[in-house]
N, C-alpha and C positions, 0 to 999 in steps of 0.2 A: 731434744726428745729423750725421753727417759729410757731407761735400757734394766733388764734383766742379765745381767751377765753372770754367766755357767762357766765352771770350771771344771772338765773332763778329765778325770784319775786313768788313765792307759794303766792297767797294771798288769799285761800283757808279753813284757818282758820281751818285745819284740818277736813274738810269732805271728803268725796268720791266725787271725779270728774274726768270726763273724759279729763278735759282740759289739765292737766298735762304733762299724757301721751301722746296725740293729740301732744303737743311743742317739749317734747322729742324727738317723733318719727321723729317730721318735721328737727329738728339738726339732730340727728343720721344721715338717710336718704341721708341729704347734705353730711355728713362726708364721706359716702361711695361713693355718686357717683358723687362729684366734688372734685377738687387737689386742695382741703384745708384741715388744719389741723383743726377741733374744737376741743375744751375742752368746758365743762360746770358745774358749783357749782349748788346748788338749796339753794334755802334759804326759810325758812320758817317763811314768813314775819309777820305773824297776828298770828298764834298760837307759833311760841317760840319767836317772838321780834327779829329776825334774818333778817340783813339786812348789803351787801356789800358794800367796799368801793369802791376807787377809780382806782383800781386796773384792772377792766373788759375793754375789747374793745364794746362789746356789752350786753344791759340791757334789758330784756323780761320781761315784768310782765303781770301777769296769770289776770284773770276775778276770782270773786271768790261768795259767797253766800254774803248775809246782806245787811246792808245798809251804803253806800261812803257820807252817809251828814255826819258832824261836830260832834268830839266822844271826849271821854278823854283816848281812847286806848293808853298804851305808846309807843307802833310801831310807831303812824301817823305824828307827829313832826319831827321824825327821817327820816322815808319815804320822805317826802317833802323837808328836808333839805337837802338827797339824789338829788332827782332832782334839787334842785336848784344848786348844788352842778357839777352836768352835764352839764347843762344850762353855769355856767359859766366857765365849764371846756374847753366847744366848743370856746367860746368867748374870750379864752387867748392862745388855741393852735393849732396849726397846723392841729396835727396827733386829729382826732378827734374821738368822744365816739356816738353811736347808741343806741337809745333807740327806742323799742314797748312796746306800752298800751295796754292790752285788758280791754274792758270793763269795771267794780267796778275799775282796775288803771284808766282807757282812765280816766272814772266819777271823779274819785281822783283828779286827776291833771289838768282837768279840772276846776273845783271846787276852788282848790289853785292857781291857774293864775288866776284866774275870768274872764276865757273866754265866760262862757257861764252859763244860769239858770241852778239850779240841783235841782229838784223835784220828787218827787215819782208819780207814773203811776197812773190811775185812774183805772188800771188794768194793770196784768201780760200781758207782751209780748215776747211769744213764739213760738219756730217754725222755719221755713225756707222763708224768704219773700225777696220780690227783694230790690236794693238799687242802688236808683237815683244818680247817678254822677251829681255832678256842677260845674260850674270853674273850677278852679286849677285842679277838680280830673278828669276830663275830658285829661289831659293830663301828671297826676302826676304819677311817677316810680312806686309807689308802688300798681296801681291799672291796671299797663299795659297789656293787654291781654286780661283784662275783658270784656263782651260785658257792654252796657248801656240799661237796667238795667244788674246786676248780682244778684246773690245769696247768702245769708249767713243766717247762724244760729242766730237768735237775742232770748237773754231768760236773760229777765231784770224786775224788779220791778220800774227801776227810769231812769230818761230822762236826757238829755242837750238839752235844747231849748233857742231863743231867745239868740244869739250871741252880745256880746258886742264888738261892731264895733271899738273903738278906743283901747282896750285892744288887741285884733287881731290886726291892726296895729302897736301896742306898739313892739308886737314878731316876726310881721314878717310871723302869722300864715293864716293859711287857711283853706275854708272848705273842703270837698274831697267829701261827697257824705251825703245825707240823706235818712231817711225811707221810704216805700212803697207812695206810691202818695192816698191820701183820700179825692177825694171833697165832699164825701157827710159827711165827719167828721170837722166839722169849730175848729180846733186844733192845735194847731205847730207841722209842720214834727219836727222830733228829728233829731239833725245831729250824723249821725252816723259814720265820721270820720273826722280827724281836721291833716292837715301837722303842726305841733307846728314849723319845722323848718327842713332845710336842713336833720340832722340827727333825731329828735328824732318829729314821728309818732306815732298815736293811732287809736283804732276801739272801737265802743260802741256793735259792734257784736262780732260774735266768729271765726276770718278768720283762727284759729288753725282747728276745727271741720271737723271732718273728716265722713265718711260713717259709719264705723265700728264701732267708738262712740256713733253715736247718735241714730243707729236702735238698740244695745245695750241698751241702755238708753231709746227708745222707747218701746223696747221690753218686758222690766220687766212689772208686772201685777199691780203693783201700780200704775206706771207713766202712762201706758195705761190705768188704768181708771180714773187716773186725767186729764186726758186730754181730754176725751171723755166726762165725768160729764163737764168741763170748756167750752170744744170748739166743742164737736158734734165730732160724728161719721167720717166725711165729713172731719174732718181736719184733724185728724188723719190719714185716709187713702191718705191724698194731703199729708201730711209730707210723709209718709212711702214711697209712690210714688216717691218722688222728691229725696228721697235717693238712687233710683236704676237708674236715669238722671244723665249721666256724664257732663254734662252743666249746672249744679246746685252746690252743695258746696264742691263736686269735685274737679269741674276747681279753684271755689276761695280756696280751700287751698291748692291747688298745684302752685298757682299764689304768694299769697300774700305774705306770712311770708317767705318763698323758695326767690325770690324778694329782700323782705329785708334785710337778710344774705347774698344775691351777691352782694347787694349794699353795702353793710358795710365790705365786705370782699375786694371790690374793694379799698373802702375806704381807707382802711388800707394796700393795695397794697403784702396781706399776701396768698403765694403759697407754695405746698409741693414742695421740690424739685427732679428736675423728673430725674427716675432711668435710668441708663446707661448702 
């Protein structure tokens, strides 16, 4: 039987997160109710130095805590050697390799292409807020279904801003959509998603996040009162609201990553074969 095999980036650094399980679920899910086979490893990239070779059809890497500027961790070399690794895997073969970014990856690899600024927030950005479609994401596979705006979980300490024009044309890459619209704030929207290339896409949000997760996450008595001490009463109750809208982070994670995996499964031209 032929197998789609997934290779999950943990880049988590060994805390508690709900993103994990959120990717999980989103594979499993497909396994059971489309005629494909998955398999998937996880690798635990930042806390044991664990990271896969070239062996996967498809590469997920997880969003995770800290900070994606320039470290002497001994994962990060390897990581990037990893994508590059990808990159010129696409470029000499046919049968080709899928990659997703979330987030601290999307910022990673962003970072080492030198597509774009990578700075820290002058504040936390957290929450549920909408996400401007441009160009390309206006009519890109991976955003198809979504209204203009959509919805997603963004919860970051640091940006990509101010795109390097001739670097983006070097790859071929593109933007797909940026953060809420702010004119009374004179600041760079942050782009919040970048097509790097036919196969390998990325998000600076959470399009893994799911309902369950994040009233979870909402729910506990710590985070509810950091949240209300940070952002008022008032936001907290618009988060906890926009979790019970099935046209909020709903629809984007039953869109996006689900999307990605058909396309990479098309890709790869890989079906169970069907019983008789």
């Amino acid at each position: 039987m032929s197998q789609l095999k997934i290779a999950v980036l943990d880049m988590n650094n060994n805390q508690p997160n709900q993103g994990m399980r959120c990717i999980l679920q989103i594979i499993q899910t497909m396994q059971e109710r489309e005629n494909v086979d998955l398999v998937y490893d996880v690798f635990n990239v930042r806390g044991n130095d664990e990271l896969p070779g070239l062996e996967y059809d498809v590469y997920i890497s997880s969003g995770g805590p800290g900070s994606p500027l320039e470290s002497d961790d001994a994962w990060e070399p390897r990581f990037f050697q990893l994508i590059d690794n990808l990159f010129d895997w696409n470029d000499r073969n046919k049968q080709k390799k899928f990659v997703f970014l979330i987030c601290h990856s999307f910022q990673l690899v962003v970072r080492h292409l030198e597509l774009g600024l990578l700075s820290k927030r002058r504040s936390t950005s957290f929450g549920i807020f909408p996400m401007h479609k441009e160009g390309d994401g206006l009519t890109d596979p991976i955003l198809k279904g979504l209204p203009d705006p959509f919805y997603a979980v963004d919860s970051r300490d640091y940006q990509i801003t101010k795109p390097n024009k001739s670097r983006f044309r070097t790859f071929g890459a593109s933007i797909l959509c940026r953060e809420k619209i702010r004119p009374h704030v004179p600041l760079d929207r942050a782009i919040m998603a970048i097509r790097f290339s036919d196969e390998v896409v990325g998000t600076q949000f959470h399009p893994e996040a799911d309902n369950k997760g994040m009233l979870m996450h909402l729910q506990t008595d710590d985070r509810r009162k950091q949240i209300v001490k940070l952002f008022g009463q008032r936001k907290y109750d618009e988060m906890v609201n926009y979790l019970q809208d099935p046209d909020k982070i709903a629809l984007t994670e039953s869109a996006i990553l689900p999307g990605f995996l058909r396309r990479a499964v098309r890709g790869q031209k890989i079906t169970k074969p069907q019983l008789v």
